[in-house]
DOVEXDREN-315821 format. One line per field, with one value per residue (C-alpha): residue number from 1; residue in one letter; x, y, z. Coordinates in nm, 4 decimals, decimal comma. Layout:
<rs>
seq <- [NUM  ...] $
type <- [A  ...] $
px <- [X  ...] $
py <- [Y  ...] $
pz <- [Z  ...] $
</rs>
This chain:
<rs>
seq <- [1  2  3  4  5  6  7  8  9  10  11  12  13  14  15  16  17  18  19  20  21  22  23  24  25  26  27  28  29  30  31  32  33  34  35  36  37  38  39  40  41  42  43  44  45  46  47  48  49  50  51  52  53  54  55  56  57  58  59  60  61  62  63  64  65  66  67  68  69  70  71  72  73  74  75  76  77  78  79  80  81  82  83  84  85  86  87  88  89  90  91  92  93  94  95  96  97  98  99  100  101  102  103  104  105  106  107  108  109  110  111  112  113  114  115  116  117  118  119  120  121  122  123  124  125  126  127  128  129  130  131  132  133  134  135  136  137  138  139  140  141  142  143  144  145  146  147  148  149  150  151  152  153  154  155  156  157  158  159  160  161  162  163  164  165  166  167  168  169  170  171  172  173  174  175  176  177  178  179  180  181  182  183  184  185  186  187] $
type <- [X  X  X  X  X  X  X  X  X  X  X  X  X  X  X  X  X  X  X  X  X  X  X  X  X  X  X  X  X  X  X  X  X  X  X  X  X  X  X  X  X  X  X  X  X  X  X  X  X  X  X  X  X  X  X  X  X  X  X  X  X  X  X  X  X  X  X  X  X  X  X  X  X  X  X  X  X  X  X  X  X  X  X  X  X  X  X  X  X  X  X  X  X  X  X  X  X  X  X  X  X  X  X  X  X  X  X  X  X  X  X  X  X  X  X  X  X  X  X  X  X  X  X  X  X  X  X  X  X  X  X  X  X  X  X  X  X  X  X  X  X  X  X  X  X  X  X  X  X  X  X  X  X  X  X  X  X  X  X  X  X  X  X  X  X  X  X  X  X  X  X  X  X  X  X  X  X  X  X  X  X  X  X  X  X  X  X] $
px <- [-6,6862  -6,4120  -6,1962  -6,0296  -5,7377  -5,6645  -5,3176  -5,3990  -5,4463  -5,1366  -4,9173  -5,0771  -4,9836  -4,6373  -4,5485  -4,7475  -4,4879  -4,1963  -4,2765  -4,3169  -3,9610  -3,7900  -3,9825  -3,9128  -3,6582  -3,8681  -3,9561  -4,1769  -4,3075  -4,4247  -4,2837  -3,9260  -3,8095  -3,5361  -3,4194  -3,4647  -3,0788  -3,2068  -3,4356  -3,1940  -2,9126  -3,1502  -3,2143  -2,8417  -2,7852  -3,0706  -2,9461  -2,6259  -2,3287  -2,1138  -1,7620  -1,5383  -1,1391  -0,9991  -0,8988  -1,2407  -1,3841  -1,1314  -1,1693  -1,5632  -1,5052  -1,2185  -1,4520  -1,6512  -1,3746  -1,2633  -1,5956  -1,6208  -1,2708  -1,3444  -1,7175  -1,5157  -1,2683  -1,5577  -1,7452  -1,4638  -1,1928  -1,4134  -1,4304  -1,0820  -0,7739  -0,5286  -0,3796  -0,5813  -0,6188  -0,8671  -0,8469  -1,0310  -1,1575  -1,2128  -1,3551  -1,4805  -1,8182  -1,8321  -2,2182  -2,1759  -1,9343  -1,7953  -1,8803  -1,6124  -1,7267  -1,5254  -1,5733  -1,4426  -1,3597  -1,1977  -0,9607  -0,7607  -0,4875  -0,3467  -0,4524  -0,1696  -0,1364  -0,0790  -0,3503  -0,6081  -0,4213  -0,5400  -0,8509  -0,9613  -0,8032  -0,9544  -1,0018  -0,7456  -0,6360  -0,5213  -0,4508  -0,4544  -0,3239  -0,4912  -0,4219  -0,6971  -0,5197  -0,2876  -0,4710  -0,2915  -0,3804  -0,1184  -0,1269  0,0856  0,0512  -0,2147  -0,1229  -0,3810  -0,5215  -0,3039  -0,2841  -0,1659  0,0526  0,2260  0,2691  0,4204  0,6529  0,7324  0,7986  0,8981  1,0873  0,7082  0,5341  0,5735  0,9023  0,6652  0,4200  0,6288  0,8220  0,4796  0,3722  0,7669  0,7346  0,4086  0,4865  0,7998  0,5132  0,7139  0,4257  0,2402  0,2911  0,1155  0,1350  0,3278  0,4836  0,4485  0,7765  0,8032  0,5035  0,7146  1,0916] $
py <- [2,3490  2,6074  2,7091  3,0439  3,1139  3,4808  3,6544  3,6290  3,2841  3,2467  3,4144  3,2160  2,8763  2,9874  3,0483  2,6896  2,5537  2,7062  2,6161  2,2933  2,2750  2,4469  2,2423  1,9302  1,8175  1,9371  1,6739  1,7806  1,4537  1,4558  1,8177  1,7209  1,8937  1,8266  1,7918  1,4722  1,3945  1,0468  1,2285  1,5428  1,2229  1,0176  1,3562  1,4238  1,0882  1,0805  1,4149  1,4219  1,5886  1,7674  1,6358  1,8691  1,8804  1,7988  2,1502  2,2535  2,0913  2,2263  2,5732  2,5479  2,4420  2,6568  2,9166  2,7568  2,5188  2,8659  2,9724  2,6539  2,6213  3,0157  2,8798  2,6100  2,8104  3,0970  2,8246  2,6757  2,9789  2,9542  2,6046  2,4988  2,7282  2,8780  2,7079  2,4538  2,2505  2,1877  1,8258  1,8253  1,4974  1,5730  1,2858  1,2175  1,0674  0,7519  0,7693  1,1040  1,2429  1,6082  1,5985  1,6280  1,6090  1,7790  1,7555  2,0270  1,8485  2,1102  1,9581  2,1134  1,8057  1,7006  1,3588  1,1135  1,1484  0,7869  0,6722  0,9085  0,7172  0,3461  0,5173  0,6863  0,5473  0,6865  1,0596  1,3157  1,4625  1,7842  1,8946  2,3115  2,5100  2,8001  3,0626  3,2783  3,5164  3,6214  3,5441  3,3046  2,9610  2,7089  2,4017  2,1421  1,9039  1,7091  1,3694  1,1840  0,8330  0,5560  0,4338  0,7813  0,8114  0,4794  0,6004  0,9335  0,7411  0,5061  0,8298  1,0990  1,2782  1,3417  1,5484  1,8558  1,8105  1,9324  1,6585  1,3971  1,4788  1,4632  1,1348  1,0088  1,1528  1,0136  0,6697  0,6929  0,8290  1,1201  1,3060  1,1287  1,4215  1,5411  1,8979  2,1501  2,4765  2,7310  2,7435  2,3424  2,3974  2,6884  2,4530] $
pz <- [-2,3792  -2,4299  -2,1602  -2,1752  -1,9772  -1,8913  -1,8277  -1,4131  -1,4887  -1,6894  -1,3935  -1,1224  -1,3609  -1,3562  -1,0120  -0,8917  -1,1892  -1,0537  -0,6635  -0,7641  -0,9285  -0,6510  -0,3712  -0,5802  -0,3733  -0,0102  0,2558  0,5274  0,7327  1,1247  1,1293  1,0416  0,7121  0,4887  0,1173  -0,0913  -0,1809  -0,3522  -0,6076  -0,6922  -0,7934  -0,9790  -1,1527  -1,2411  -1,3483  -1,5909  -1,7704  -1,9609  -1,7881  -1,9930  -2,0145  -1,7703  -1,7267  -1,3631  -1,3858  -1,4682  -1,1823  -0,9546  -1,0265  -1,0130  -0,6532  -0,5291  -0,4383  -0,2258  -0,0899  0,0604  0,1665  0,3356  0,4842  0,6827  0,7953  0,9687  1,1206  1,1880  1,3576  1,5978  1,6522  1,9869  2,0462  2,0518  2,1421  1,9212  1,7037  1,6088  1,3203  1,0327  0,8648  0,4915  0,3247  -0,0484  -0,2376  -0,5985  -0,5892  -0,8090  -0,8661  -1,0385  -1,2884  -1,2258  -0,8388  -0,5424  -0,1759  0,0911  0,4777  0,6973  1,0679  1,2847  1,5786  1,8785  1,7790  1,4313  1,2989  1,1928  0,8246  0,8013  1,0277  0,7880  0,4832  0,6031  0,6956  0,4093  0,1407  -0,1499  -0,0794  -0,0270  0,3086  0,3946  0,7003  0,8001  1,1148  1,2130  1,4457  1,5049  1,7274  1,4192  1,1241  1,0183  0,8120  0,6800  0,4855  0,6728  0,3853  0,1655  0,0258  -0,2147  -0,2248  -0,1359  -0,5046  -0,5907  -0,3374  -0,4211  -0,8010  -0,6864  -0,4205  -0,7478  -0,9725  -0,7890  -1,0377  -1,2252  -0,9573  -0,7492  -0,4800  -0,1787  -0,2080  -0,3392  0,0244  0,2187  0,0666  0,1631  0,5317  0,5751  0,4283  0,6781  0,9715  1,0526  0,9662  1,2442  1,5281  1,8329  1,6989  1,4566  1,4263  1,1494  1,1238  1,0351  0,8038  0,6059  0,6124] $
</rs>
């Protein structure tokens, strides 16, 4: 028997093959839907990942670290009243090469920097204040993970003065306030 395959037949093969990859990672059971984040890692980790700089990896996600950053502020300028504050946890993932996580948490009060250091540990926290009313967003500071911050507090005269004084002020918990001012954030 000889099966021929026509052009139609050819087309329709292609599109099944590319639903399939794109609804790869689909779940649909008892009505609820969602994505298969177990299959899409197993996936990465089975395919070589190019070797990529810090830098490299930073720019790639600057982007949408932004994009992110005004969805947060887009989504709460109503919630909480003016100014408020946006806390970001950025962590490496250790199960994947080349992949940083970051969680947006808006909050009407600042957290206490060193509080978030015993908490998290191992991902970097920066803390924003945002005034909707003028448009305005500052970074109040950002320190790194508490091995990081002890090198930097060791050798101080190796990094950048502004966050070698935020990892001293939080170490010392004077970062640890019930609010801020712009004006503190630019001194």
């Amino acid at each position: 028997m000889v099966i021929i395959k026509t052009d139609d037949d050819m087309f329709k093969a292609s599109k099944v093959e590319k639903a399939e990859k794109t609804d790869k990672y689909d779940y649909n059971r008892f009505g609820s839907k969602a994505k298969r984040v177990g299959q899409a890692v197993v996936d990465i980790l089975s395919t070589p990942q190019p070797m990529q700089t810090v830098g490299d990896t930073l720019a790639a996600y600057g982007p949408d670290y932004a994009k992110q950053i005004e969805e947060c502020i887009e989504a709460n300028e109503h919630k909480y009243k003016s100014p408020f504050y946006v806390f970001v946890l950025t962590k490496k993932e250790m199960w994947a090469e080349n992949v940083v996580r970051n969680w947006f948490i808006a909050r009407q009060t600042p957290p206490y920097a060193f509080e978030m250091m015993q908490q998290y540990p191992n991902a970097t926290k920066t803390l924003y204040m945002v005034d909707t009313k003028k448009g305005h967003v500052e970074a109040l500071w950002s320190l790194p993970g508490w091995q990081d911050c002890i090198s930097i507090a060791k050798n101080p005269t190796t990094y950048d003065p502004k966050l070698v004084k935020w990892v001293e002020d939080c170490l010392s918990h004077c970062l640890d306030r019930d609010s801020y001012s712009f004006e503190w954030a630019t001194s």
